[in-house]
N, C-alpha and C positions, 0 to 999 in steps of 0.2 A: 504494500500500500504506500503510495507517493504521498507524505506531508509537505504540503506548501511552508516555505519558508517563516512567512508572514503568522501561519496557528503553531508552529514551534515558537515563534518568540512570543507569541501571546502568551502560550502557555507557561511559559517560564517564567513570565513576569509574573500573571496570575498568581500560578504556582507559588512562587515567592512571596508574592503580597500576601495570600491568604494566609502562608506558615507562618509569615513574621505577625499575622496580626491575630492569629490561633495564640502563637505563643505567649504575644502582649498580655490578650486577655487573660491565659490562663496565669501569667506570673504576678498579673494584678489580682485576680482573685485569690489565688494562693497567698499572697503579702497581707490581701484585705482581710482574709479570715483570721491568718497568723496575728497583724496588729487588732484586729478586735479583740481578739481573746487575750493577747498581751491589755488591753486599756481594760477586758471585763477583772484580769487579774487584778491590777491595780486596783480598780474600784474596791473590788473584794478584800484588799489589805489595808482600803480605806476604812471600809464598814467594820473592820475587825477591830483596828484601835481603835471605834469608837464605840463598838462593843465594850474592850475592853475597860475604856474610862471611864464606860456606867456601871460595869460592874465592879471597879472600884472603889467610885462613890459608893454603892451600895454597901460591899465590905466592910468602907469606910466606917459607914453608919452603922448598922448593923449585925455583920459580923459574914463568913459565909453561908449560913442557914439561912438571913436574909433570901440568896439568891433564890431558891426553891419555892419560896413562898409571894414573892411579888415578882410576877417576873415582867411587870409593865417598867419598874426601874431599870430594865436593861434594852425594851422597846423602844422609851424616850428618847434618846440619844439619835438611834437609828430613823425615828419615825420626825426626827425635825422637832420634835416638843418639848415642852418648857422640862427641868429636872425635877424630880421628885421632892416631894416635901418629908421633909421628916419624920412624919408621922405615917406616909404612906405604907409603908410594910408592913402595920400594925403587929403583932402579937409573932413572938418567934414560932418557927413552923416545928411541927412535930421532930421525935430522933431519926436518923439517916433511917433506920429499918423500918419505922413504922410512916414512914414520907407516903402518903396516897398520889396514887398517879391519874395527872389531871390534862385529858388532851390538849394541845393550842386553840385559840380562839380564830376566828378568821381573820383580824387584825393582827395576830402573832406570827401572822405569815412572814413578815419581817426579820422575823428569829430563826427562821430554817436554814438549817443548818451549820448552824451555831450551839456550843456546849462549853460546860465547863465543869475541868476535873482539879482535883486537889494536888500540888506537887508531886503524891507520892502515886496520881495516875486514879484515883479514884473518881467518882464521877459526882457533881456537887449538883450541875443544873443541865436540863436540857437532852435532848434523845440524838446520840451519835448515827451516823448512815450506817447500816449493814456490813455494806461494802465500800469507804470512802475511798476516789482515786487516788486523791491528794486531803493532806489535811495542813491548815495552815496553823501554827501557834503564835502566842501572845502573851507574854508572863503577866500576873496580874500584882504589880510591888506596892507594898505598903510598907512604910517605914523603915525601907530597904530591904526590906525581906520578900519573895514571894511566895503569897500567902495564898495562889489559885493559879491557872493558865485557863487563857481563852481561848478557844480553838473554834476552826470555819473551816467543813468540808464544801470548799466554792466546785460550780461546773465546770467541769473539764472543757466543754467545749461549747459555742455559742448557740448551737442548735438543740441544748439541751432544755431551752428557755425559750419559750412563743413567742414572746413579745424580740427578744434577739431572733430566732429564726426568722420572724416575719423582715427585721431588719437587713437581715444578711439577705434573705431571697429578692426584696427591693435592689438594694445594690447587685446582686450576681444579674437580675434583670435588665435592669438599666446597662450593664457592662456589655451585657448578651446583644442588646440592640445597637450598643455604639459598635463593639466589634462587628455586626452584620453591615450598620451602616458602612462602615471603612473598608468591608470587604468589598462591596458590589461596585464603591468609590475607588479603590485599588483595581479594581477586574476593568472598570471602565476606564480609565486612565491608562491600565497597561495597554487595552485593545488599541487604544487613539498610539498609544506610541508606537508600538508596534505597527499599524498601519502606517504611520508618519516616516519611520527608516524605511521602512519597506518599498514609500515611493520612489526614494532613488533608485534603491535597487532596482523595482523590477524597471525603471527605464535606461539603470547601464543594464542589465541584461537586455533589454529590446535592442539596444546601441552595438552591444557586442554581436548580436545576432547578425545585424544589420552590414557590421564591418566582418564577418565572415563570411556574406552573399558576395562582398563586393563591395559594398556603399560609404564608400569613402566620404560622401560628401556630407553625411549625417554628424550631426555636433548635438550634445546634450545643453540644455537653455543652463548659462549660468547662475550662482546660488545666487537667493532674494537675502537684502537684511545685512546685517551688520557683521552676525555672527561664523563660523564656516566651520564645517569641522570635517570629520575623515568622510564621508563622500561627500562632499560637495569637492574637494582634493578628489577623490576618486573620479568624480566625471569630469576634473578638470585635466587629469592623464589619462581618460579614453580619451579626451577632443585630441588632448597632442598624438595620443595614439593614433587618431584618422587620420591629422594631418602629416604625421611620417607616412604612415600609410599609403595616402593619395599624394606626397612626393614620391613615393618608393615607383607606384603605381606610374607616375608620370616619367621617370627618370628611368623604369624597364622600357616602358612601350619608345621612348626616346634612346635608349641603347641599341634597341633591335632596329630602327630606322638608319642610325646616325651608322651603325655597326653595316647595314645591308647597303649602304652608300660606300663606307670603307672600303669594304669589300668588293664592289661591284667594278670600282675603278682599274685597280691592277687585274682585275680577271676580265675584264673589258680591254687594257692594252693585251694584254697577253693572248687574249683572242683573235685581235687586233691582228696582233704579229705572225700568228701562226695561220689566219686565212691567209695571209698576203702570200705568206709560203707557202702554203699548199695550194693555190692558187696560179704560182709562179710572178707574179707580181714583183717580189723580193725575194734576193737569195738566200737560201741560206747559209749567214757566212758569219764570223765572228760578230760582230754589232749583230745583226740579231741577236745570236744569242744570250751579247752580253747587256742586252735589253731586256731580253727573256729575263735574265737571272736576278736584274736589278727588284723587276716585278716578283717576282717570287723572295727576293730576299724581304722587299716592304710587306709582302703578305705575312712573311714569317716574324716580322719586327711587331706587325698588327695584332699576331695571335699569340707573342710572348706579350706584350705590355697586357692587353688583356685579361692571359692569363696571371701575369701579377696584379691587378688590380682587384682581379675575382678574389685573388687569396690575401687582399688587403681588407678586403668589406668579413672575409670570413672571421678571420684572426689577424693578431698582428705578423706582419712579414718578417722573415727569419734575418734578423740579424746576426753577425759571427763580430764581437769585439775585443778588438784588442788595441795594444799602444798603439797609438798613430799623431806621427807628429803634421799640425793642420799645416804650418806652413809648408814644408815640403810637397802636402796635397795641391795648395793652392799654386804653388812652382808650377808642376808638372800640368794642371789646368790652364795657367798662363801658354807654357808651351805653346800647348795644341790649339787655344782657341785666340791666341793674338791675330796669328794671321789669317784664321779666318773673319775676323773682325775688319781687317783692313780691309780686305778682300771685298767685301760687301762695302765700304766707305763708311766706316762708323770707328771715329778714336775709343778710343779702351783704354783706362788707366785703372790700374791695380795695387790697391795701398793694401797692408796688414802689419801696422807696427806694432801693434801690443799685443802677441797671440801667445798661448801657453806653449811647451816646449812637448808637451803628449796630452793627448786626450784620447778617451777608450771611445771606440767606434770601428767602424766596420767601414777600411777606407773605401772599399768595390761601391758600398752603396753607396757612402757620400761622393767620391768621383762621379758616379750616374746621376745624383740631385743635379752637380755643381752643372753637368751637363746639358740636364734638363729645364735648368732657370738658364743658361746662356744662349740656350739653343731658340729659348720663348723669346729675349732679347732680340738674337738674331734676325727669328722671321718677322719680326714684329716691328722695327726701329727705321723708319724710314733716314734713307742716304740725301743727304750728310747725316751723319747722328754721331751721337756719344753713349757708350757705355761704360758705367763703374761699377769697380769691384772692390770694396771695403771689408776685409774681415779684422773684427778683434774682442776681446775680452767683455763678457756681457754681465754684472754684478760679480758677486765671488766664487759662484760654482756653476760659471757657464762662460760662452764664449757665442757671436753670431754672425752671420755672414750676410752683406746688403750686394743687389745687386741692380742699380739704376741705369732705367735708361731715357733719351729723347723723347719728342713725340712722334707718334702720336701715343696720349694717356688714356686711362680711365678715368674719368672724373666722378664714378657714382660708386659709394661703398659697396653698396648690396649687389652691383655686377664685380664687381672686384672679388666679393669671395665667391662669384658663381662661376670665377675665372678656373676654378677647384672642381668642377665638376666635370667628370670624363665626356667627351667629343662638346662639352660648349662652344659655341663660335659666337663670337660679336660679327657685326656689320662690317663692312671690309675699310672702315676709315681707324681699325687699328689691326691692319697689316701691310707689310709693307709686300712691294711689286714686286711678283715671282715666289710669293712666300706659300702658296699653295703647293708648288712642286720640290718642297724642301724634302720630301721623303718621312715627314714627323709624322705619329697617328690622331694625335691630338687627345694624347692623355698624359703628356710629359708631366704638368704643375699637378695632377690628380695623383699621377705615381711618387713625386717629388714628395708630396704632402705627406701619403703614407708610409713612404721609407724615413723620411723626419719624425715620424709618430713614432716610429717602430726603434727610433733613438730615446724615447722619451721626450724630443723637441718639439719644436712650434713651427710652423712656416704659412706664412700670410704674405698679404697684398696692399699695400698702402701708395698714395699718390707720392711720386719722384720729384723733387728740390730741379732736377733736369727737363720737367715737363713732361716728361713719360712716366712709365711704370716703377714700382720698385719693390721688388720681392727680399721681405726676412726673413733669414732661416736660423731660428734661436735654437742652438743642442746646451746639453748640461756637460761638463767635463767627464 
């Protein structure tokens, strides 16, 4: 059987609500019986020494035989009324054996459970319980001496008495009804919450459902109000979730095009070459072939960059590092690409005065970065132009490398880092003439970026002091 999310949380809160307020009552009612009968004790240790300082007085006056014979002088006290007068006791009462036993009066009710025995446990006034639970005592002192004990077998418990029963069941009543009212108030309040999380939920799940068909374009409405907490964050990373999504989604269907034009060109010359041959048109003779070979080697430079890019989006790209001293790198780059700087009509000056004497890296990749930013230079830098190449020390545990060129620039941030995305092309006013048949696939600064990750570096795109471009590549030592 499928339970809805939404009747498990109900129930849980429910659930909770009702133990916790089960429990309330029952630990109120337990407290409440416990302190009644704590305050009926008290009472009862009230009435006892007040028992006891009428029977007393009575002593006082008349001796212990008194007590058996008037016993409204030990009433008094208890019943709120004036004290006995002296003469109330009249005549002493017969000897202990020959004492006649005379029941309580209905006004003597007062006296139940009240007694009193002589020091030595003898019984002087009053009818002990059978069975008492508890018996309380009370010395009864005269002239330092005592000359009796008062004793009170009080109730054990408050429903041994109507008028307290009737008490107690008012109070367990009233408790019974607040507890019901707070339960149904608890149940209703859980359902409202519980439905209230529940509605983000179920509209990131519609969302996610939505972004599994396909439907990138679906966004969940942002949170109302001041407050925010773990979903309304939750469907604020399903939206980013769509929109990687329907970038991923635009940036595939843009690979496979940008990729079937790549493509299409050298298998286009190459076909080219080979009708004309088979044809007789052209001979076959060295330039062919080494037309042929040129095409097939771009085709093979197409499907290594490629595939290094594929295995840059998977994980990072396997770097091998070790000591490597940058300026010596930067030497041997100067080398090879001075003259072809010249070559094309564009000065190149190359400074690196503050550079560290080793840094771990992995010189094959950075050689193919440095390649890859001079080569973007290159086709890009219309003649006359200028290229710089600045490398030196970048805070205290890194070092980075600039590399500036002419115009034509980028002048807008947000295409400047789109400059990073495999086969992007701008509009042809930043390249320069004949920069299409350089042999590049047009994923150099894409690959460049990720073999700088794969250093732990940075490399970005910022507007050139020279009016063109200028790419930094910040590594760590």
């Amino acid at each position: 059987m499928r339970l809805r999310l939404v009747h498990q949380l109900s129930l849980l809160l429910v659930g909770t609500s009702l133990l916790a307020v089960v429990g309330l009552a029952a630990l109120t009612a337990t407290h409440l019986r416990s302190g009644f009968t704590d305050y009926l004790r008290t009472q009862d240790r009230a009435r006892l020494a007040t028992f006891a300082e009428g029977a007393r007085q009575a002593v006082e006056r008349h001796g212990v035989q008194g007590l058996a014979a008037h016993p409204e002088a030990l009433m008094a006290p208890l019943l709120g009324g004036p004290p006995p007068r002296p003469d109330a006791f009249g005549e002493a009462p017969p000897p202990r054996g020959e004492r006649p036993y005379r029941p309580l009066r209905a006004d003597e009710r007062a006296l139940r459970g009240f007694f009193v025995t002589a020091p030595d446990g003898s019984l002087l006034w009053g009818r002990p319980p059978p069975r008492p639970r508890e018996v309380l005592d009370h010395p009864i002192v005269l002239d330092g001496r005592t000359v009796a004990v008062a004793h009170f077998a009080p109730r054990r418990e408050a429903s041994e008495d109507e008028a307290d029963a009737r008490f107690l069941q008012r109070q367990f009543a009233g408790l019974a009804g607040l507890g019901l009212a707070m339960a149904v108030l608890a149940a209703g309040v859980a359902v409202w919450v519980a439905r209230r999380w529940m509605r983000p939920l179920a509209a990131a799940q519609a969302a996610t459902h939505r972004l599994a068909q396909g439907d990138f374009e679906h966004r969940l409405p942002p949170a109302e109000g001041r407050w925010r907490d773990e979903l309304d964050d939750l469907a604020l990373d399903l939206n980013r979730l769509a929109e990687g999504l329907q970038r991923l989604e635009g940036s595939r269907r843009r690979w496979v095009a940008e990729l079937s034009h790549e493509l299409r060109t050298p298998l286009t010359v190459m076909r080219g070459e080979l009708d004309a041959v088979a044809d007789g048109v052209r001979p076959l003779n060295a330039e062919r072939l080494d037309s042929l070979r040129r095409e097939v080697g771009r085709l093979t430079r197409l499907a290594d960059d490629f595939a290094l890019l594929a295995r840059g989006d998977l994980r990072a790209l396997p770097v091998h590092r070790q000591p490597t001293d940058p300026a010596a790198l930067l030497a041997d780059t100067r080398a090879r690409w001075a003259p072809r700087l010249d070559a094309a009509g564009l000065a190149n000056d190359w400074q690196w005065p503050d550079l560290p004497g080793s840094v771990s890296a992995d010189a094959t990749r950075l050689q193919q970065v440095l390649d890859n930013l001079l080569g973007n230079a290159l086709a890009y830098t219309q003649a006359p132009g200028r290229v710089a190449v600045q490398a030196q020390r970048h805070g205290p545990q890194g070092w980075r490398v600039t590399v500036d060129d002419s115009p034509p620039g980028v002048p807008d941030a947000a295409e400047r880092e789109r400059l990073f995305e495999p086969l992007y092309r701008r509009d042809a006013s930043r390249s320069r003439a004949g920069a299409a048949d350089d042999g590049g696939s047009g994923l150099g600064l894409s690959i460049a970026r990720a073999l700088v990750q794969a250093h732990g570096g940075r490399l970005h795109a910022e507007a050139s002091p020279l009016g063109g471009l200028r790419l930094v590549m910040e590594l760590p030592l």
